[in-house]
Backbone as numpy.savetxt, mean C-alpha at the origin, in Angstrom:
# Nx Ny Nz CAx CAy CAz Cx Cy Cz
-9.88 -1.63 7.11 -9.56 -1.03 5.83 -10.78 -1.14 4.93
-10.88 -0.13 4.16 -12.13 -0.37 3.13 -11.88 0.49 1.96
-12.40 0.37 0.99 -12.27 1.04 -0.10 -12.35 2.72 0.31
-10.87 3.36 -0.74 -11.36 5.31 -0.64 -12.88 5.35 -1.34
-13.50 6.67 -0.75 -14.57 7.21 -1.33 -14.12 8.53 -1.66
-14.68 9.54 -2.38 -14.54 11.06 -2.42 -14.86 11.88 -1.32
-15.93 11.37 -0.47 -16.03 12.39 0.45 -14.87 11.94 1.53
-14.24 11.06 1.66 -12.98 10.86 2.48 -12.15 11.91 2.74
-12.07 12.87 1.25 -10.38 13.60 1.29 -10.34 14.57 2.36
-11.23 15.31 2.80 -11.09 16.14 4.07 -10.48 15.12 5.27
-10.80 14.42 5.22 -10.05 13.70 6.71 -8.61 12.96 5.73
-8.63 12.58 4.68 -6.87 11.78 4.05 -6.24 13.21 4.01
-6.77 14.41 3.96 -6.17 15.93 3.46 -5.16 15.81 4.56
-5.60 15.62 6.20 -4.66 15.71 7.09 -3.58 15.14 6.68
-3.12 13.87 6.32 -1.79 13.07 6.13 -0.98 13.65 4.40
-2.01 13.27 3.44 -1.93 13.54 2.29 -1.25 15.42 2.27
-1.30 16.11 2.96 -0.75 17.13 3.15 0.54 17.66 4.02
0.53 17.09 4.40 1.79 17.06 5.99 2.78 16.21 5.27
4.29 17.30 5.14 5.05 17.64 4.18 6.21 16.00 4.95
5.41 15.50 6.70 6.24 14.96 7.10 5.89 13.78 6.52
4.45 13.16 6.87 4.27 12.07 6.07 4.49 11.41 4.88
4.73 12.41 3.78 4.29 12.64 2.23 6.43 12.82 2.02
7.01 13.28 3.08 8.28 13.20 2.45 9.18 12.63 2.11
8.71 11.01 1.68 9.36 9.85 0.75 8.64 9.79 -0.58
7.25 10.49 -0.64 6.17 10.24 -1.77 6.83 10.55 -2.83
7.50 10.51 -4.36 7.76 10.85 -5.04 7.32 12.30 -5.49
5.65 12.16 -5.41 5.45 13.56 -5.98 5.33 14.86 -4.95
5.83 14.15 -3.61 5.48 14.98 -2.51 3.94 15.68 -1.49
3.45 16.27 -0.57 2.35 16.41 -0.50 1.61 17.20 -0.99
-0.14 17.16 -1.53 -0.72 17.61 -1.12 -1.04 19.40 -1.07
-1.11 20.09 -2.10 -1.48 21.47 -1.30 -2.96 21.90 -1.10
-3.51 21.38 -1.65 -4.72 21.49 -1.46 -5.85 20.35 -1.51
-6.98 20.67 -1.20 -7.92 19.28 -1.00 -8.25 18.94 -2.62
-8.81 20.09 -3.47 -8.67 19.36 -4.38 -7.47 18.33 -5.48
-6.12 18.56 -4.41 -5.27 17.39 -5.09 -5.59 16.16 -4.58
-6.31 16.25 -3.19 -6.27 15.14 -2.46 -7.65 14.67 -3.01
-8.49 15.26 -3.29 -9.70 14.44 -4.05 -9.56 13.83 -5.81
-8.48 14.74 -6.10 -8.01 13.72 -7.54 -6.98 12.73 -7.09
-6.15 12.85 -5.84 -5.54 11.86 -5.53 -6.11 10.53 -5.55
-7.05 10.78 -4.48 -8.23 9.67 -4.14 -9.51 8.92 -5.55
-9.73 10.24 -6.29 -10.43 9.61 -7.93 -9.16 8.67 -7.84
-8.12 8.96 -8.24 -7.16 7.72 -9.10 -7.39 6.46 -8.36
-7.62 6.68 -6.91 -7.18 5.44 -6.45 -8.15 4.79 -6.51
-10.16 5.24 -6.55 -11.07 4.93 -7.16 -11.02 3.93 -8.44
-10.68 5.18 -9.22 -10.40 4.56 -10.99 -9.69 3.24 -10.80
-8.67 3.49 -9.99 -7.70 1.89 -10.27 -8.44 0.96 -9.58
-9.21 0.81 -8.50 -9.65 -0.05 -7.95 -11.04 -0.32 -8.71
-11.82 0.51 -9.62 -12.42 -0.11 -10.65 -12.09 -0.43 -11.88
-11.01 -0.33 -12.00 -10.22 -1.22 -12.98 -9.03 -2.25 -12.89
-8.39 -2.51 -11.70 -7.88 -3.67 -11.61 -8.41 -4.66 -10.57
-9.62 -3.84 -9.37 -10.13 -5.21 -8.97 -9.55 -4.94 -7.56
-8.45 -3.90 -7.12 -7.75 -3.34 -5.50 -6.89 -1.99 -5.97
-6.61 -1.38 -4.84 -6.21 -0.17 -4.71 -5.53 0.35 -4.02
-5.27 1.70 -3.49 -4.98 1.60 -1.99 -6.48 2.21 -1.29
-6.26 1.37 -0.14 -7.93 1.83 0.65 -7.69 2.80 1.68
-8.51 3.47 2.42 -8.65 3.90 3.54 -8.09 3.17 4.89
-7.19 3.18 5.90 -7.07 2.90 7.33 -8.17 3.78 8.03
-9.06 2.76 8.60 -9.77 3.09 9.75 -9.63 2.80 11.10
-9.15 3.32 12.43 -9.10 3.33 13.62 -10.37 2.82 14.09
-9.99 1.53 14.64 -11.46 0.46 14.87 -11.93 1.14 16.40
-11.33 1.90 16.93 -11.82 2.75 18.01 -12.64 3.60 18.12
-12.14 4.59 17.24 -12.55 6.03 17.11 -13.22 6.09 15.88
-12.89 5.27 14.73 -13.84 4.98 13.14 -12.94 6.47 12.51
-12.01 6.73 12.92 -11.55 8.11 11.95 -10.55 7.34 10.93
-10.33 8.03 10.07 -9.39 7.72 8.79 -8.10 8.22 9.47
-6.80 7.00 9.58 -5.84 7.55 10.16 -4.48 6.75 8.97
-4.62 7.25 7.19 -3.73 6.10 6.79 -4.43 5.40 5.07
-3.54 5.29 4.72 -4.15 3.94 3.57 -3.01 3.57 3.28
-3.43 2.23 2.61 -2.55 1.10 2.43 -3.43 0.29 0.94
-2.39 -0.81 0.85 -3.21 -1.49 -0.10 -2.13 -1.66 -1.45
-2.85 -2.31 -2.44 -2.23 -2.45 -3.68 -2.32 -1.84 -4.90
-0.76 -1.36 -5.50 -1.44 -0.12 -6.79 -0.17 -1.19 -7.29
-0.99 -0.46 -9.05 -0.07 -1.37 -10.19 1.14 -0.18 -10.66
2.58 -0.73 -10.27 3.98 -0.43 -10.60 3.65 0.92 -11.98
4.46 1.17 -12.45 4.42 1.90 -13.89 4.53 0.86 -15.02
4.41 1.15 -16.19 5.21 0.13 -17.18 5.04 -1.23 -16.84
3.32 -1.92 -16.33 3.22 -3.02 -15.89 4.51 -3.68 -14.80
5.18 -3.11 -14.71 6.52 -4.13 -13.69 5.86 -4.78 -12.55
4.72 -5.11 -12.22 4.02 -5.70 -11.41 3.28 -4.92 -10.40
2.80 -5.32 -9.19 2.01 -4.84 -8.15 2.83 -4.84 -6.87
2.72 -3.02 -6.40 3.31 -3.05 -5.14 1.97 -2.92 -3.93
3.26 -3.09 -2.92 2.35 -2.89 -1.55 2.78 -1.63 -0.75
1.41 -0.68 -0.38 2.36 0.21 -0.01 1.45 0.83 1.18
1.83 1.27 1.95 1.11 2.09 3.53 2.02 3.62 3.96
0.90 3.97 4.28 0.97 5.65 4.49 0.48 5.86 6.22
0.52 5.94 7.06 -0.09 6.64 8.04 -0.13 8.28 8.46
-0.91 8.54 9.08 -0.70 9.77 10.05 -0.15 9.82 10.64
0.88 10.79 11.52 1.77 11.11 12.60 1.54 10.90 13.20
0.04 10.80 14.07 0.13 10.10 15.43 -0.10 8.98 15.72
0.00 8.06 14.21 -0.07 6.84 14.49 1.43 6.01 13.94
1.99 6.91 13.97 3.60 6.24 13.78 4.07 5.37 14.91
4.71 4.57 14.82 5.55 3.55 15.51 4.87 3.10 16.75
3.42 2.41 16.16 2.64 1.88 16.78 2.38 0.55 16.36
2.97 -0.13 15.00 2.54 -1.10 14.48 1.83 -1.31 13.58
1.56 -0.12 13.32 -0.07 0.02 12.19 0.39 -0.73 11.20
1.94 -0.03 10.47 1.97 -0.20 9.48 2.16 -2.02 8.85
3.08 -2.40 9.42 3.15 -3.68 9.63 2.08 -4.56 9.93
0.80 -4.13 10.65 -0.25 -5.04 10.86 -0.97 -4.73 9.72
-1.37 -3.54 9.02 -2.16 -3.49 7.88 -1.31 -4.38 6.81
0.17 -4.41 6.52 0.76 -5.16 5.38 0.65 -6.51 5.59
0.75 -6.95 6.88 0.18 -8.28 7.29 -0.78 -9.11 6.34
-2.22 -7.87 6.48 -3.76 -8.06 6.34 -3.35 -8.34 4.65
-2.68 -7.37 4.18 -2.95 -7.29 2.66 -2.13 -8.40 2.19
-0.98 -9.03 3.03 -0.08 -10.11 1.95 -1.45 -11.10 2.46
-1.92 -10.87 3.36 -2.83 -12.29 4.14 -4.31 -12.73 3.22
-4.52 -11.72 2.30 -5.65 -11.58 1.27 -5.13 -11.46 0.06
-3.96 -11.40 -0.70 -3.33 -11.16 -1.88 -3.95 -11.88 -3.03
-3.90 -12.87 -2.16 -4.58 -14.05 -3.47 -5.97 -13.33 -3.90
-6.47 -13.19 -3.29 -8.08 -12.78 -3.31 -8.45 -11.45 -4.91
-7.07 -10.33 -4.55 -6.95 -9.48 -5.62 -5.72 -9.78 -6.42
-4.73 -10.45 -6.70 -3.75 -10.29 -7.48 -3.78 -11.56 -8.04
-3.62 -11.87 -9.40 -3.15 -13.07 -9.85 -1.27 -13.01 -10.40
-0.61 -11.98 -9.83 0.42 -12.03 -9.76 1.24 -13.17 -8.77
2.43 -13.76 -8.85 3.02 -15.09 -8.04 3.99 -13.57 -7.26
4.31 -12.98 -7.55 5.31 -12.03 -6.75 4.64 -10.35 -6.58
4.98 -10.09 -5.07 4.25 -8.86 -4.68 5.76 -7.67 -4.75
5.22 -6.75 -4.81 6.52 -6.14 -4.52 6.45 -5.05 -3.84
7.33 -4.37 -3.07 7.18 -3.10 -2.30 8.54 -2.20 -2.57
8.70 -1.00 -2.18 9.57 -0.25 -2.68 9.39 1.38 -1.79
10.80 1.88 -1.67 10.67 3.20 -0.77 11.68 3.53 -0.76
11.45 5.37 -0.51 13.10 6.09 -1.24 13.77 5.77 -0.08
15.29 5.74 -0.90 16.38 5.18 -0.29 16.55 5.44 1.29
16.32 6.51 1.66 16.24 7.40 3.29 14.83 6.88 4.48
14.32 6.27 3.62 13.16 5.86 4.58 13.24 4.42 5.26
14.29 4.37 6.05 14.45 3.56 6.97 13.67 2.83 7.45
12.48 3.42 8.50 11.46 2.84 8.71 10.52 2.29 7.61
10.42 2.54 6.72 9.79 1.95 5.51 10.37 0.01 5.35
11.65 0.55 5.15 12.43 -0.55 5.11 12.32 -1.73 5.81
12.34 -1.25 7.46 11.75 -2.37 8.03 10.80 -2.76 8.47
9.68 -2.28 8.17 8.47 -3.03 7.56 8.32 -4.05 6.52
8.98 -3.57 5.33 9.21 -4.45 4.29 9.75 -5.50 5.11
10.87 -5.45 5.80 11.41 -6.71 5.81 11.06 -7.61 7.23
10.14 -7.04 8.07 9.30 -7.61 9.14 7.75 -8.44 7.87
7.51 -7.67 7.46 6.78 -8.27 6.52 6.89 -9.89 5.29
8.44 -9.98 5.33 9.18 -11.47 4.58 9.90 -10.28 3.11
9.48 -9.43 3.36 10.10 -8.91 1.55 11.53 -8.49 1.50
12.13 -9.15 0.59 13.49 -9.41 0.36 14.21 -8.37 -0.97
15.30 -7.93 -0.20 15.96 -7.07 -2.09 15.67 -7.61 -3.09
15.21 -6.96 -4.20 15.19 -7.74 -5.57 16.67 -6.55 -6.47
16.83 -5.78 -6.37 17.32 -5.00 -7.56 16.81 -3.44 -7.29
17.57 -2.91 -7.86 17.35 -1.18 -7.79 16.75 -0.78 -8.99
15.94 0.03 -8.69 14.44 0.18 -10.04 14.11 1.72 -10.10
14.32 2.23 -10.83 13.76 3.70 -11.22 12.22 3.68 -11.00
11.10 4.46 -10.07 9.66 4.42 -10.25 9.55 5.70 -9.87
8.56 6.28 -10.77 7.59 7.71 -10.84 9.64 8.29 -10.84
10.49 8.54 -11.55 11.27 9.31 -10.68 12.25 9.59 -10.06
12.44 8.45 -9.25 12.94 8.28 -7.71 13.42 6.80 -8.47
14.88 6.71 -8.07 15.76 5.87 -8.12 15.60 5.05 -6.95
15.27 3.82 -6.61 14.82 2.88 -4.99 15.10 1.54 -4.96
15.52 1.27 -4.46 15.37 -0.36 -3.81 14.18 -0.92 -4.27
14.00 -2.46 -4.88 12.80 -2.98 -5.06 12.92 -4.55 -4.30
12.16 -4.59 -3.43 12.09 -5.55 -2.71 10.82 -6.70 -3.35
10.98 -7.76 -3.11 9.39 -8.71 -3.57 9.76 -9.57 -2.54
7.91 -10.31 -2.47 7.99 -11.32 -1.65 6.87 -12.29 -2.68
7.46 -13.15 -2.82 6.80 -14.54 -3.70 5.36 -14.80 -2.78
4.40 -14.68 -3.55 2.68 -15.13 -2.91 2.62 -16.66 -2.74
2.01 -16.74 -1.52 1.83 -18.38 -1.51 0.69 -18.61 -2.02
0.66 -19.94 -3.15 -0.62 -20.31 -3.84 -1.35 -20.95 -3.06
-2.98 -21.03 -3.46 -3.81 -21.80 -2.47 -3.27 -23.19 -2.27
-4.03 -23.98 -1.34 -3.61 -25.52 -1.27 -4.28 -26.43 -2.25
-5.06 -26.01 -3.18 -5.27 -26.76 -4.48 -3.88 -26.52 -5.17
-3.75 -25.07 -5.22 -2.67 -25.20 -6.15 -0.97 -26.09 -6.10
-1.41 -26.56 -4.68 0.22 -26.59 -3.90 -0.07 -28.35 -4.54
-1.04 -28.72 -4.44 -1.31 -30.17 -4.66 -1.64 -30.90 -2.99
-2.22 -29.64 -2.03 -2.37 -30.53 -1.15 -3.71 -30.46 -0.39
-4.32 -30.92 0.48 -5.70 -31.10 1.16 -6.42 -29.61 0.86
-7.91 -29.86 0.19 -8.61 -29.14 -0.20 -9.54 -29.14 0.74
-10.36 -27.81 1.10 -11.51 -27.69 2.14 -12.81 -28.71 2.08
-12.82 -28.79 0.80 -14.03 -29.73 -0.21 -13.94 -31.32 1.16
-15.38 -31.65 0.54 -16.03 -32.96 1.44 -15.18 -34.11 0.37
């Protein structure tokens, strides 16, 4: 995973457009590249202003963009979700679940939030259980962008200074 760039959107255009991927997205997909290159500015902008974003999925095989994932800030401050997108031909391969892995596994690093949260329209099943292969638990039903959804969180574990226990230090 690595940060979006602008010249990305021709290869995110594939997913970011495909009405199958994009059909839980609130605002839906994609008609053209230049939505998908203001898509991608935002996700720029936010990641130079809160510090993470959602990034690019790269296929450590082939090096193609197949996906992003990562962390964007809720509406109305309500905190930071976690959220993953793939391409069609990388569905129900694991991706998604191993990239959410990576990102609760680095959280600390970008969020000084104690609770992460994730969220997906009511019909997206598979969404769902990711979230909850991932540890994230119902919190409450939450209006976002829209779309009336389930809001799930999973509490961040603090470092082991913070816990009060053995520090790396000599």
């Amino acid at each position: 995973m690595r940060p979006f760039r602008v010249c990305d959107a021709e290869d995110a255009f594939e997913w970011f457009s495909d009405p199958e991927v994009m059909r839980y997205i609130p605002f839906g997909s994609d008609s053209t590249i230049d939505e998908t290159i203001a898509r991608i500015s935002r996700y720029i902008d936010h990641q130079d202003s809160h510090g993470f974003s959602k990034w690019a999925i790269v296929d450590n095989e082939t090096q193609r963009l197949i996906g992003d994932s990562g962390f964007y800030s809720l509406p109305e401050g309500k905190g930071v979700e976690l959220g993953y997108r793939l391409s069609r031909p990388y569905w129900h391969r694991g991706f998604a679940t191993e990239v959410g892995r990576k990102w609760i596994e680095v959280a600390n690093e970008f969020l000084d939030d104690s609770t992460l949260f994730a969220f997906a329209h009511p019909d997206n099943s598979a969404s769902f259980r990711v979230m909850l292969k991932l540890g994230f638990r119902f919190s409450r039903d939450e209006v976002f962008y829209g779309l009336h959804a389930p809001l799930f969180e999973l509490p961040l574990k603090t470092s082991n200074s913070e816990q009060g226990g053995a520090s790396n230090g000599g």
